[in-house]
gemmi code that builds the backbone of each chain (N, CA, C; Angstrom):
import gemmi

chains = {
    "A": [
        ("UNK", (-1.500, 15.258, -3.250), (-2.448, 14.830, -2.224), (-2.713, 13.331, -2.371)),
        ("UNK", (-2.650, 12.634, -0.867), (-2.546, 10.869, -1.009), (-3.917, 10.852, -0.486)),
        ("UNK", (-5.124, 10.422, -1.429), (-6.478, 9.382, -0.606), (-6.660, 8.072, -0.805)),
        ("UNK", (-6.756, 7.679, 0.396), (-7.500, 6.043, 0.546), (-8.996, 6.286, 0.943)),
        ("UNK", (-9.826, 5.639, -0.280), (-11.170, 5.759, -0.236), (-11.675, 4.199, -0.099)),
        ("UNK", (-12.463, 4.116, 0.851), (-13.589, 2.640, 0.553), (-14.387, 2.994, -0.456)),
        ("UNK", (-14.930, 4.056, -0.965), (-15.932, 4.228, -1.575), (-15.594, 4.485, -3.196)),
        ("UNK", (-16.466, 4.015, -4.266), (-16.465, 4.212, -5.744), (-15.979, 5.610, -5.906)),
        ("UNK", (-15.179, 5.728, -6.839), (-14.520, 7.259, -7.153), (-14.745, 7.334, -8.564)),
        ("UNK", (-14.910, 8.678, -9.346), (-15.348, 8.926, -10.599), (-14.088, 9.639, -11.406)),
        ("UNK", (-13.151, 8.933, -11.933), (-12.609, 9.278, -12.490), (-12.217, 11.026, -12.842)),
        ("UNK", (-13.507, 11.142, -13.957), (-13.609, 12.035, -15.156), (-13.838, 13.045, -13.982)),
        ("UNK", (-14.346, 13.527, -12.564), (-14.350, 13.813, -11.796), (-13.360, 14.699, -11.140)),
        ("UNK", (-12.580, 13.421, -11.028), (-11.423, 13.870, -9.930), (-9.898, 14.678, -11.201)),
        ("UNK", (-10.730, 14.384, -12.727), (-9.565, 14.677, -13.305), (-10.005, 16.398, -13.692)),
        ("UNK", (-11.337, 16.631, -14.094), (-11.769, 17.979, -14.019), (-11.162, 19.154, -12.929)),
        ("UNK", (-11.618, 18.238, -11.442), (-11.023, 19.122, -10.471), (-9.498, 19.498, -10.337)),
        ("UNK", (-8.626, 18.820, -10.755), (-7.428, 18.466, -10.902), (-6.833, 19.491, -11.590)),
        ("UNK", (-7.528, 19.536, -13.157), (-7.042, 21.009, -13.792), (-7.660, 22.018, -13.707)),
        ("UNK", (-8.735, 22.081, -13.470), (-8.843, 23.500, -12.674), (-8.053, 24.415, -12.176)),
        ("UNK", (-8.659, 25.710, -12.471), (-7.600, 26.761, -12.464), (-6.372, 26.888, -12.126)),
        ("UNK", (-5.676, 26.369, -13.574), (-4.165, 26.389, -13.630), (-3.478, 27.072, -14.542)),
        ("UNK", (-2.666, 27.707, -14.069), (-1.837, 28.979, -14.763), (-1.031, 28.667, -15.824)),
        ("UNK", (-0.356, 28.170, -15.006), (1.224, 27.601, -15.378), (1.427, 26.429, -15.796)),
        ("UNK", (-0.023, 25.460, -15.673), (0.417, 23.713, -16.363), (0.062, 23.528, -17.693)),
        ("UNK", (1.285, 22.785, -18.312), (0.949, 22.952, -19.803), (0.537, 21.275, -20.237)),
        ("UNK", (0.437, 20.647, -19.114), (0.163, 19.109, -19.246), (0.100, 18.128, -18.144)),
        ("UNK", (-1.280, 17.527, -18.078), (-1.610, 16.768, -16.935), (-1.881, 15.659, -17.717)),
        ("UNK", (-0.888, 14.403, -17.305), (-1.376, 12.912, -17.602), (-2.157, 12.376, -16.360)),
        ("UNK", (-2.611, 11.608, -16.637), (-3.565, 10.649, -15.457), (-3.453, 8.864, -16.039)),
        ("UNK", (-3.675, 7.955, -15.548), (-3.834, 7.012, -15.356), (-5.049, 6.663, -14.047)),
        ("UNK", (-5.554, 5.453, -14.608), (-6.746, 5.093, -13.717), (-6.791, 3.295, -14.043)),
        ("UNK", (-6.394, 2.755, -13.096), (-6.498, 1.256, -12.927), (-8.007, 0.501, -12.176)),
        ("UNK", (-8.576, -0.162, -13.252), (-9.669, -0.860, -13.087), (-9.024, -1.884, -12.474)),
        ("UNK", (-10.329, -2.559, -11.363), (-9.904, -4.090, -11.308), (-10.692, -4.767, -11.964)),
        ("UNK", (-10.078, -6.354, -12.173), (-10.126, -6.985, -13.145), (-11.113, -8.107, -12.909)),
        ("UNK", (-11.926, -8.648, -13.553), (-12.319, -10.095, -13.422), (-11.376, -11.397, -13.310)),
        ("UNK", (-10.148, -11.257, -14.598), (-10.257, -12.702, -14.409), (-10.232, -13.662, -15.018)),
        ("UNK", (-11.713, -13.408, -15.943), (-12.014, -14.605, -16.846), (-13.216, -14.781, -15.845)),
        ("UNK", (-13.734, -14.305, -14.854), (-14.346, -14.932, -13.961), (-14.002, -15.563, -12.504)),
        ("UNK", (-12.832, -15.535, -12.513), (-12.151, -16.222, -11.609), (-11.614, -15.262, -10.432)),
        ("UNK", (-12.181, -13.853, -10.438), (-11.862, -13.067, -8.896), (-13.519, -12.633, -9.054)),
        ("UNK", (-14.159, -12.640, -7.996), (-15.452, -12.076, -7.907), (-15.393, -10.639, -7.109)),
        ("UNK", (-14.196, -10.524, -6.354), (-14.087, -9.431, -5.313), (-12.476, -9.541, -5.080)),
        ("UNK", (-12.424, -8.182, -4.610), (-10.545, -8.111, -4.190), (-10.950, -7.091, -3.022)),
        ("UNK", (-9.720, -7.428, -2.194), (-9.800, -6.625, -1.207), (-8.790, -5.771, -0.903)),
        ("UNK", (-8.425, -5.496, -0.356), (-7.209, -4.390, -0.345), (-6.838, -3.419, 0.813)),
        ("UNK", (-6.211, -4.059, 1.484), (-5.967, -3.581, 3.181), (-4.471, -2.789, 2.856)),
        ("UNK", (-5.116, -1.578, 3.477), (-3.675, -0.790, 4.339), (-3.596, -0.403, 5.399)),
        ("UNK", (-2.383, 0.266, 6.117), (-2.525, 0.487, 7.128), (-2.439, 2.165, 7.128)),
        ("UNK", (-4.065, 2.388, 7.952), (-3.884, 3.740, 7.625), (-2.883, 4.690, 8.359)),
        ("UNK", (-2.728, 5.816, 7.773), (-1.523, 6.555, 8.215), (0.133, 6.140, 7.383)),
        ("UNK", (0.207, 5.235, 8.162), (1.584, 4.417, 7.397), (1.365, 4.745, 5.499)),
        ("UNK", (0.887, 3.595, 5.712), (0.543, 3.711, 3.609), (0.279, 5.382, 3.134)),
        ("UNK", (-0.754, 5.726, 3.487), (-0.248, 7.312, 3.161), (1.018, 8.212, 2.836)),
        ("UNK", (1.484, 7.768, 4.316), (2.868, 8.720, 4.291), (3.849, 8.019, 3.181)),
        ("UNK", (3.577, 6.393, 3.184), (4.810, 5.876, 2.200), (4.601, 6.345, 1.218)),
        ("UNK", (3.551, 6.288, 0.038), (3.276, 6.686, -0.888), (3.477, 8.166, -0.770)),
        ("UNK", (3.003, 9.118, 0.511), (3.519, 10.437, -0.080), (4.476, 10.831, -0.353)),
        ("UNK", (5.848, 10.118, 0.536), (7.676, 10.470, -0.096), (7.915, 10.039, -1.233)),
        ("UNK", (7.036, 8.659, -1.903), (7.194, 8.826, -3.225), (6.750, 9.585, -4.374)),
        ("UNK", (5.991, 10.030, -4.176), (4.813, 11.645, -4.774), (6.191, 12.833, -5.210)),
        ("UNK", (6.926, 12.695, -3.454), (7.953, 13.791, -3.388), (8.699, 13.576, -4.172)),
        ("UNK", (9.198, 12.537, -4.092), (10.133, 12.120, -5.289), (10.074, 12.284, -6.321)),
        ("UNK", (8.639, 11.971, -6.884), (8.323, 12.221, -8.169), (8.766, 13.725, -8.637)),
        ("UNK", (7.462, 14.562, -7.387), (7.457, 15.917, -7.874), (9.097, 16.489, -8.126)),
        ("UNK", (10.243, 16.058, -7.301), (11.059, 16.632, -7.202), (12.297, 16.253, -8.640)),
        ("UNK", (11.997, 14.536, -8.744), (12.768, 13.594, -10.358), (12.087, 14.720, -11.360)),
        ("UNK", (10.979, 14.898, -11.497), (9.742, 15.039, -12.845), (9.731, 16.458, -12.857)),
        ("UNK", (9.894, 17.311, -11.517), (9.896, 18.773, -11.981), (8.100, 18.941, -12.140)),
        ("UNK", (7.209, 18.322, -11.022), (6.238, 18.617, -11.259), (5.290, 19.717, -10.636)),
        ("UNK", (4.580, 20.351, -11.480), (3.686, 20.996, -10.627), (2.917, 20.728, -9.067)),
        ("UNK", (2.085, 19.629, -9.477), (1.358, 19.167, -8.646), (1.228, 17.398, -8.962)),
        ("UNK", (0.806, 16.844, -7.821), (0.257, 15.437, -7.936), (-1.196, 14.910, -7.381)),
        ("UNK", (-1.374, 14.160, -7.587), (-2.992, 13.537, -6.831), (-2.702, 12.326, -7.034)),
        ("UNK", (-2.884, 11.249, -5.871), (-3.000, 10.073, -5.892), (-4.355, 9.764, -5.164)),
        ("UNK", (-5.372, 8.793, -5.359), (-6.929, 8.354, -5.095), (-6.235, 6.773, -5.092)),
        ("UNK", (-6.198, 5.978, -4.246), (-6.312, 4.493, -4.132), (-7.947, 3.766, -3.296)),
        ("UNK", (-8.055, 3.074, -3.448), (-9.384, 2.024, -3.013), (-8.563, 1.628, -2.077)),
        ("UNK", (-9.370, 0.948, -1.171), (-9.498, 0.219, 0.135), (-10.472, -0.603, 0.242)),
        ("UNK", (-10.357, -1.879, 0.918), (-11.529, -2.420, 1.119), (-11.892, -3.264, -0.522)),
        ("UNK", (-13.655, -3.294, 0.009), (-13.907, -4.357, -1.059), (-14.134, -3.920, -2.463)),
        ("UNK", (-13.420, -4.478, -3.159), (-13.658, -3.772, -5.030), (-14.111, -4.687, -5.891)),
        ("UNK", (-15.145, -4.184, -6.693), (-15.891, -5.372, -7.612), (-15.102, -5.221, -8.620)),
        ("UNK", (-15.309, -6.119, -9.418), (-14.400, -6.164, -11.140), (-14.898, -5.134, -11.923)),
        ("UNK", (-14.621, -3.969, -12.765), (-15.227, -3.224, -13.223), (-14.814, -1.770, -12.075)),
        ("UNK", (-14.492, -1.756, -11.253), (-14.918, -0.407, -10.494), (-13.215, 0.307, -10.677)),
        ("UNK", (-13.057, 1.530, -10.633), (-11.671, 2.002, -10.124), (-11.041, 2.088, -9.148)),
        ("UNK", (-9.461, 1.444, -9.479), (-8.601, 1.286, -8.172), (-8.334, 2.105, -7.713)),
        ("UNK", (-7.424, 2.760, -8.880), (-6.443, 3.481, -8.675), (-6.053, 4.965, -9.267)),
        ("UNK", (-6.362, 6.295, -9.060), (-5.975, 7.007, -9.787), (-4.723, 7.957, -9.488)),
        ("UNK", (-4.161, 8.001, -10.735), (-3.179, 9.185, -10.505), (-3.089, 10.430, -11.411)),
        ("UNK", (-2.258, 11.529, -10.868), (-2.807, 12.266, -12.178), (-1.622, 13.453, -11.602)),
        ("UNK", (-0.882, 13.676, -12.250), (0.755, 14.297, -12.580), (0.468, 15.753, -13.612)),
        ("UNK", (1.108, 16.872, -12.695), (0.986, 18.195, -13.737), (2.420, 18.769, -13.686)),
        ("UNK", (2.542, 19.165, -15.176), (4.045, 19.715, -15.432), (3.753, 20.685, -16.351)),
        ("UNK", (4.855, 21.603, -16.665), (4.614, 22.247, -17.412), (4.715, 21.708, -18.800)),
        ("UNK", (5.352, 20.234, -19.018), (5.599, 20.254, -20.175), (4.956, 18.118, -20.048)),
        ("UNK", (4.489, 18.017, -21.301), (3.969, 16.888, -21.502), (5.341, 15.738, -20.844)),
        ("UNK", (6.049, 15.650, -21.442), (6.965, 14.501, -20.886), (7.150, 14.280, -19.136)),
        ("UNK", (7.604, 14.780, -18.833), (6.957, 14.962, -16.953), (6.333, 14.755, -16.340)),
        ("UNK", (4.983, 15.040, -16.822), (3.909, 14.518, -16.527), (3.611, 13.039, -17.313)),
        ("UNK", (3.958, 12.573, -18.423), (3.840, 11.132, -18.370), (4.741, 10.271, -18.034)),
        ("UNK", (6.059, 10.671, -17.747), (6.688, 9.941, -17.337), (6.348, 9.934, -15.282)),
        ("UNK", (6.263, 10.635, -15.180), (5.753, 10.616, -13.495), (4.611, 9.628, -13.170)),
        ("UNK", (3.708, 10.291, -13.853), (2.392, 9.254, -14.155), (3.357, 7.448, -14.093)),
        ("UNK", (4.171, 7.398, -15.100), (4.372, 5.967, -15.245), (4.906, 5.628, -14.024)),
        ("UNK", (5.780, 6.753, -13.810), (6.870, 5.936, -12.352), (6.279, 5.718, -11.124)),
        ("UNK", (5.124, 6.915, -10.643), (4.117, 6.626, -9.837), (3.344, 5.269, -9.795)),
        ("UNK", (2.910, 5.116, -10.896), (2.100, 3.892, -10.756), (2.939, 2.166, -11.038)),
        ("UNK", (4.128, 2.446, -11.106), (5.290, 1.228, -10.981), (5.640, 0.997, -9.765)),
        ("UNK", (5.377, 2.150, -9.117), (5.738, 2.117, -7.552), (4.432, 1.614, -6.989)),
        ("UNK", (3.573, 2.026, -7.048), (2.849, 1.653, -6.649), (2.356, 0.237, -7.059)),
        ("UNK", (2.134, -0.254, -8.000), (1.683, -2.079, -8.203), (2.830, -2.935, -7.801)),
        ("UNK", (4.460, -2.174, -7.337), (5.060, -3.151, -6.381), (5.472, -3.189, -5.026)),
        ("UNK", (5.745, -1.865, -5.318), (5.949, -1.644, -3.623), (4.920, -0.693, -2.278)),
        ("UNK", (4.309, -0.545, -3.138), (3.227, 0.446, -1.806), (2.703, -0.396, -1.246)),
        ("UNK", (2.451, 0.133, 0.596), (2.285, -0.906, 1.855), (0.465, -0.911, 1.283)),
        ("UNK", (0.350, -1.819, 0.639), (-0.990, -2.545, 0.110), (-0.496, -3.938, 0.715)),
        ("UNK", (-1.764, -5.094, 1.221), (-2.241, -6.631, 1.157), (-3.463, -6.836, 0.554)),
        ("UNK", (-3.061, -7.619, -0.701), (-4.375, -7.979, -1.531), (-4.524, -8.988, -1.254)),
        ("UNK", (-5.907, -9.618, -1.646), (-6.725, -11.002, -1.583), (-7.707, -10.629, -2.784)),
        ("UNK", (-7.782, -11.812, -3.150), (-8.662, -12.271, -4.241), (-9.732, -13.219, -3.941)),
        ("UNK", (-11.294, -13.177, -3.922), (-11.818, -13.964, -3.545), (-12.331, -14.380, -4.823)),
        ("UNK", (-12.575, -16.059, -4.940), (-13.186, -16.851, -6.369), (-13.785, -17.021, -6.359)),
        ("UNK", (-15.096, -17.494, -7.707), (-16.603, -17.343, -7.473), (-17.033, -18.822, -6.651)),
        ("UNK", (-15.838, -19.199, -5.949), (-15.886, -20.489, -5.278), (-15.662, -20.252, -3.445)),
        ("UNK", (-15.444, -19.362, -3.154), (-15.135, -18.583, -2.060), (-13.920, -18.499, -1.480)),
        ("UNK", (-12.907, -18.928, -2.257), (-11.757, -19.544, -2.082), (-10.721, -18.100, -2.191)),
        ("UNK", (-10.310, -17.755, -1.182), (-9.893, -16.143, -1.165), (-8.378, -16.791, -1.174)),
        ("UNK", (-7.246, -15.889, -1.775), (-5.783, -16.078, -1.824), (-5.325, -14.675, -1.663)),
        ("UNK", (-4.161, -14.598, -1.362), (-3.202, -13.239, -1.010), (-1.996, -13.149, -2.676)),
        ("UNK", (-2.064, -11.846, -2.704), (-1.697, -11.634, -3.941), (-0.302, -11.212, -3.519)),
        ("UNK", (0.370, -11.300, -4.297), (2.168, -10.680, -4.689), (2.244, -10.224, -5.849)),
        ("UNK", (3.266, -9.006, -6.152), (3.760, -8.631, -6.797), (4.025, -9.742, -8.389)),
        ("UNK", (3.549, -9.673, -9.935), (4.388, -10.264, -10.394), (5.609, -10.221, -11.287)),
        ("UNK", (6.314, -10.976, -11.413), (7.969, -10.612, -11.579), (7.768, -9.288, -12.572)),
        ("UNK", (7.011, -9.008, -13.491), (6.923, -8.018, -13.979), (6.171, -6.677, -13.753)),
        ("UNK", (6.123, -6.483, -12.371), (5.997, -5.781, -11.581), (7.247, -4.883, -11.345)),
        ("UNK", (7.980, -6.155, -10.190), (9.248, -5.997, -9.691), (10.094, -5.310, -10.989)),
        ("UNK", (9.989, -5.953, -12.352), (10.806, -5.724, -13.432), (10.696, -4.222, -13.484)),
        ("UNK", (9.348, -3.889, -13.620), (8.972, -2.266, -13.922), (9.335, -1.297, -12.938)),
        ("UNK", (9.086, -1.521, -11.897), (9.782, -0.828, -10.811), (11.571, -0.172, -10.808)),
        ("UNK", (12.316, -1.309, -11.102), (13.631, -1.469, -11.750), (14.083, -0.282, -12.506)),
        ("UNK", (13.422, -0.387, -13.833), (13.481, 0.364, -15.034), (14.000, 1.904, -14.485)),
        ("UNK", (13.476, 2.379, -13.509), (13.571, 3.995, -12.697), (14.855, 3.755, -12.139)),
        ("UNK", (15.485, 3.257, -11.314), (16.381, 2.826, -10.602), (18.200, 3.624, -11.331)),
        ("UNK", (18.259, 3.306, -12.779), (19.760, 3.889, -13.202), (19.534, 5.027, -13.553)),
        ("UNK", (17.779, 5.754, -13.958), (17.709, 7.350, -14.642), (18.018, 8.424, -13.177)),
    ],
    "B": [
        ("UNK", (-2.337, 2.430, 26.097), (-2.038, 1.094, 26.376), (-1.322, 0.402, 24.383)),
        ("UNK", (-0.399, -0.032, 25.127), (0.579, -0.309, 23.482), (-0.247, -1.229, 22.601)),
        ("UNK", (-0.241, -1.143, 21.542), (-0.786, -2.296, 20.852), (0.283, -2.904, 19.640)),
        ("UNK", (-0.160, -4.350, 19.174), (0.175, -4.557, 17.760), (-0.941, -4.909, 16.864)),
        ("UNK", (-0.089, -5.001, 16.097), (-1.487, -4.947, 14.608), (-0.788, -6.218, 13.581)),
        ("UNK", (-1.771, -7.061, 13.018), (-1.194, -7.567, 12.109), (-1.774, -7.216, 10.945)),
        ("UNK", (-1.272, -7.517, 9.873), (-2.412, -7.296, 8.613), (-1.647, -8.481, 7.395)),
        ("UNK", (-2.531, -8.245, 6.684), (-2.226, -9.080, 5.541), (-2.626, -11.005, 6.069)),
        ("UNK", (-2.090, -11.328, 5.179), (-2.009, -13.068, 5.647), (-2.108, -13.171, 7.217)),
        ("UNK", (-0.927, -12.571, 7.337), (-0.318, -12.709, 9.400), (-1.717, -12.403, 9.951)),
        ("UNK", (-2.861, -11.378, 10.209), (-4.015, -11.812, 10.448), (-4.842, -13.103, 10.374)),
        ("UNK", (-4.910, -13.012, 9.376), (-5.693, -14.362, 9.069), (-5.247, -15.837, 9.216)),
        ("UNK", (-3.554, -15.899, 9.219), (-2.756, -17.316, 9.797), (-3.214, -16.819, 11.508)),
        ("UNK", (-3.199, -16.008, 11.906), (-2.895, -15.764, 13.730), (-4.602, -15.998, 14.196)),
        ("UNK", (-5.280, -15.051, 12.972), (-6.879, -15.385, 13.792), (-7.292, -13.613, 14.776)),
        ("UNK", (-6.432, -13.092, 14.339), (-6.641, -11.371, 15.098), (-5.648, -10.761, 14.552)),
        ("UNK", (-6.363, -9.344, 14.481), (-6.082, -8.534, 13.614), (-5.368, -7.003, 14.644)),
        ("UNK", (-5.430, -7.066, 15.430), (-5.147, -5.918, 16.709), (-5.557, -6.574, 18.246)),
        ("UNK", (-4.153, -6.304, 19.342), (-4.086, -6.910, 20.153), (-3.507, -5.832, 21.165)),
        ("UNK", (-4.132, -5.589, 22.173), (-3.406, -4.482, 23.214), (-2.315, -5.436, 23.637)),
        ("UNK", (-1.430, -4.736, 24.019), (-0.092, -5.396, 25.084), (0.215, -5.126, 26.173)),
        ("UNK", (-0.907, -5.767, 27.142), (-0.672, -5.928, 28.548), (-0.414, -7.944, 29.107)),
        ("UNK", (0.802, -7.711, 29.720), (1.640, -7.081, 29.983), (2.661, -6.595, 29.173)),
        ("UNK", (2.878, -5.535, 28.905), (4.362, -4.529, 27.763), (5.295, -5.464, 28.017)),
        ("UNK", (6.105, -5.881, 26.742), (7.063, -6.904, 26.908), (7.903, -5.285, 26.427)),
        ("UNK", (8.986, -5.682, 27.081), (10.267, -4.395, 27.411), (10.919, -3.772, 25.902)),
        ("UNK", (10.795, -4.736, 24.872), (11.331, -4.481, 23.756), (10.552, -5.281, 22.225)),
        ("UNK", (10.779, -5.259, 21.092), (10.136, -6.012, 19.805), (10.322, -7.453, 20.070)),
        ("UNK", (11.643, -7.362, 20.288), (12.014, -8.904, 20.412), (11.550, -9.944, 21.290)),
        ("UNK", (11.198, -8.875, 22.397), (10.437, -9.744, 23.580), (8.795, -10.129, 23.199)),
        ("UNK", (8.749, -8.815, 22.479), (7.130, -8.622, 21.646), (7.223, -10.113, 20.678)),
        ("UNK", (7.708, -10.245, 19.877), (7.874, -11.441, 19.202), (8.038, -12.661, 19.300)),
        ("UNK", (9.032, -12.766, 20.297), (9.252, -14.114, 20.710), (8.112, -14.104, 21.683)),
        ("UNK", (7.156, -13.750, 22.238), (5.804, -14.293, 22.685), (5.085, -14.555, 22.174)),
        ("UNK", (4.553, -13.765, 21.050), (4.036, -14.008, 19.797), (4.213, -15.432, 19.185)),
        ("UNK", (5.758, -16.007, 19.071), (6.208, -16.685, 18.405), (5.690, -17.955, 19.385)),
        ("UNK", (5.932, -17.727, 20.272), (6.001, -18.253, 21.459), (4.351, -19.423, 21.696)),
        ("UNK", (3.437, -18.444, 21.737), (2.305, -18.546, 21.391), (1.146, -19.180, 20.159)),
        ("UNK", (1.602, -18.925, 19.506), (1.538, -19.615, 17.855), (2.414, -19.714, 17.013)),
        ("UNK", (2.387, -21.206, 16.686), (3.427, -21.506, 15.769), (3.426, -21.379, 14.300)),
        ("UNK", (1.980, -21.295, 13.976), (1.899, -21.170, 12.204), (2.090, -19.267, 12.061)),
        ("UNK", (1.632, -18.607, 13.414), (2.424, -16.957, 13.189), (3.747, -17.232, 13.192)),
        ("UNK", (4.462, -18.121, 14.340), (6.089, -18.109, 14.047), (6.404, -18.160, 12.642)),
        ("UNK", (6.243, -19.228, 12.283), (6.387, -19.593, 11.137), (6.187, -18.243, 10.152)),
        ("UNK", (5.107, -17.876, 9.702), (4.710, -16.585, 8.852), (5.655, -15.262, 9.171)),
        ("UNK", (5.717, -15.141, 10.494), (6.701, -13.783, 10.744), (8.075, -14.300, 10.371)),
        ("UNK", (8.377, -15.257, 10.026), (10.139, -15.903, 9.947), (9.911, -15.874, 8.122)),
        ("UNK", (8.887, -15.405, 7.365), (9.011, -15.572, 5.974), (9.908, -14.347, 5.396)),
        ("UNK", (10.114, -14.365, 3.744), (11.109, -13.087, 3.873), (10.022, -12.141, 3.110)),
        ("UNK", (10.598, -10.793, 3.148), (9.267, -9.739, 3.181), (9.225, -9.289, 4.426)),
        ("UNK", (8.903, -10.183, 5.770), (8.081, -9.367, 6.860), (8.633, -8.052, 7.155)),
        ("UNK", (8.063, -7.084, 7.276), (9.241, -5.929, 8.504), (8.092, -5.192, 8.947)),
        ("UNK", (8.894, -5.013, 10.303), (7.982, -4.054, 11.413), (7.925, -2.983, 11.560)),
        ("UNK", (7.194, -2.255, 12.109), (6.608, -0.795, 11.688), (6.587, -0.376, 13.472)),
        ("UNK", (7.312, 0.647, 14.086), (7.012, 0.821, 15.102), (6.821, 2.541, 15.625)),
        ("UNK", (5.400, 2.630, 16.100), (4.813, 3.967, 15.598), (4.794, 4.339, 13.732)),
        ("UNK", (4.444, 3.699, 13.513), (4.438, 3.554, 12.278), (5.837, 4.138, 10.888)),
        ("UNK", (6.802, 3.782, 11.747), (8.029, 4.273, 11.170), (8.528, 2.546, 10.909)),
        ("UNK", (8.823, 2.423, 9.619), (9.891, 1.012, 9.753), (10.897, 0.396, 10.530)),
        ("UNK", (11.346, 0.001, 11.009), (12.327, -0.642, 12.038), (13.284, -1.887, 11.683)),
        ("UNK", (14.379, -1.670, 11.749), (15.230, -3.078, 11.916), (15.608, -3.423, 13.298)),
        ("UNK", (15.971, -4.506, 13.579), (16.794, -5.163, 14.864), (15.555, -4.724, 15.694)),
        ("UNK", (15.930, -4.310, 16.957), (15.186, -4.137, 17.934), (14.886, -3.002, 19.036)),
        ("UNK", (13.981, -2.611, 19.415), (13.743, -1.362, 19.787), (12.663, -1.850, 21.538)),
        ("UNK", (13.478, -0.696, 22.205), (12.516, -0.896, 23.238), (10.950, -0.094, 23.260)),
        ("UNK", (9.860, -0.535, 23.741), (8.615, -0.404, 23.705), (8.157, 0.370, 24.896)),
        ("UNK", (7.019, 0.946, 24.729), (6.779, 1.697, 26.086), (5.222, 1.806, 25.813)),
        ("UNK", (4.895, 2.442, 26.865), (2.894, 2.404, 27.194), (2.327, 2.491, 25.923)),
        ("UNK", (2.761, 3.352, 25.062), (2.170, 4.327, 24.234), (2.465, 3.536, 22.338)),
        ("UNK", (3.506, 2.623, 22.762), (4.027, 1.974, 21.132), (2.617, 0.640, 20.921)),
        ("UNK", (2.800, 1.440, 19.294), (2.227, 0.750, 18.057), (3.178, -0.169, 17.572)),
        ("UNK", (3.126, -1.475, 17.669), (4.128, -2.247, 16.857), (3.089, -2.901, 15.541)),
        ("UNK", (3.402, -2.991, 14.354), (2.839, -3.608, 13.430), (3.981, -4.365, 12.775)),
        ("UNK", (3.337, -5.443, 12.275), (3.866, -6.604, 11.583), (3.276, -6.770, 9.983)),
        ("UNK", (4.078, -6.460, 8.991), (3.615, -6.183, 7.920), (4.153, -7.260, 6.783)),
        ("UNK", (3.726, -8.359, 6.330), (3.983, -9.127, 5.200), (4.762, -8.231, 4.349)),
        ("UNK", (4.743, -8.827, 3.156), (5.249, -8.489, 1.650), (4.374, -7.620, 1.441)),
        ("UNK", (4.530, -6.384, 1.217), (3.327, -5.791, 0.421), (3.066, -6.114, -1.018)),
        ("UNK", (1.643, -6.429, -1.366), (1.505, -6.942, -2.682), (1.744, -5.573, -4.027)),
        ("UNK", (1.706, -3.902, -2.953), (1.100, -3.072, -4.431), (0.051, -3.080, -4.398)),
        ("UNK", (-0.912, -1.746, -4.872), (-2.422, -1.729, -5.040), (-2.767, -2.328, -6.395)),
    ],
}
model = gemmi.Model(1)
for chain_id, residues in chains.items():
    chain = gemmi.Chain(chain_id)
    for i, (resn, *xyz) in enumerate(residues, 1):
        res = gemmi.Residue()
        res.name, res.seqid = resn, gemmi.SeqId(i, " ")
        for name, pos in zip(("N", "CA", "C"), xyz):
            atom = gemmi.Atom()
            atom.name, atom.element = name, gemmi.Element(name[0])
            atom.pos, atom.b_iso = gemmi.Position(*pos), 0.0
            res.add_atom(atom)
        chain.add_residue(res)
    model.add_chain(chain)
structure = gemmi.Structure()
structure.add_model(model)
structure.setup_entities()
């Protein structure tokens, strides 16, 4: 399941509901990406998609996953809109029957996602000075890594 | 009534963010080169590499004809969440 939320999401939350009554899973990894300060130097990020579109992209990669990883189930939670430093971006959270599957999905999910999912970021500075973010090369690098398995 | 959408930078270089298309230009290309046509720092931005268009929200290369009902979007580089 793909959500784009404007609103604060609770982790420990969404990971409870997640394993809930499950038979057959012998291992759920999760990952959860904070945004960052900085040093001081982003006061706010923003984070535009286009709804519908971004959904569906990210859900053929889900498929992918489930189908590479042999997974039970998936959950992806992304932010939208305005995010303070400190709050959660991003969650994911991968069930398999067997631990490796689920963390390796977990990883490949979220490689895909910090380079290629239809996201436009901006960064605004405690100067008001907002910039558009890109991918960096070690982004692109991580993404890669999936590509010959 | 058709619309386009920009997002990312291409908003904020153009100054609007969603635009109905009356009058329907017959195809993308016609969609664009008015666009282009119209503002030059969007020319400029849609000619960067990254851009690609989204029509009904399916990706697109080359060019496609448009009708009452098409969504064209113009989508930068995506940065990744």
């Amino acid at each position: 399941m793909i959500t784009l939320t404007p609103d604060p999401f609770d982790p420990g939350a969404l990971l409870s509901a997640f394993a809930a009554g499950r038979a057959e899973t012998g291992a759920i990894a999760t990952f959860t990406g904070l945004a960052r300060a900085e040093q001081g130097q982003t006061t706010t990020l923003e984070l535009e998609a286009y709804p519908g579109f971004t959904e569906a992209q990210i859900g053929i990669m889900a498929e992918d996953a489930r189908d590479r990883f042999g997974l039970d189930d998936v959950q992806i939670v992304h932010r939208v809109g305005q995010i303070t430093p400190g709050e959660a971006i991003v969650f994911v959270a991968t069930a398999a029957a067997h631990r490796r599957s689920a963390f390796e999905a977990c990883d490949f999910l979220m490689d895909y996602l910090k380079s290629r999912a239809p996201f436009w970021k901006k960064e605004t500075g405690p100067d008001g000075t907002a910039r558009w973010i890109e991918p960096r090369p070690q982004d692109h690098a991580d993404i890669t890594r999936w590509e010959t398995k | 009534m058709a619309k386009v959408l920009l997002f990312g930078r291409l908003s904020d270089i153009a100054g609007w963010r969603e635009r109905a298309l009356d009058p329907l230009p017959a195809t993308l290309s016609a969609l664009r080169a008015a666009l282009c046509a119209e503002d030059a720092g969007l020319a400029q931005a849609l000619a960067a590499p990254g851009v690609q268009v989204a029509l009904d929200q399916v990706l697109v290369r080359g060019d496609a004809p448009l009708t009452s009902r098409s969504e064209v979007a113009f989508l930068p580089a995506m940065s990744g969440g």
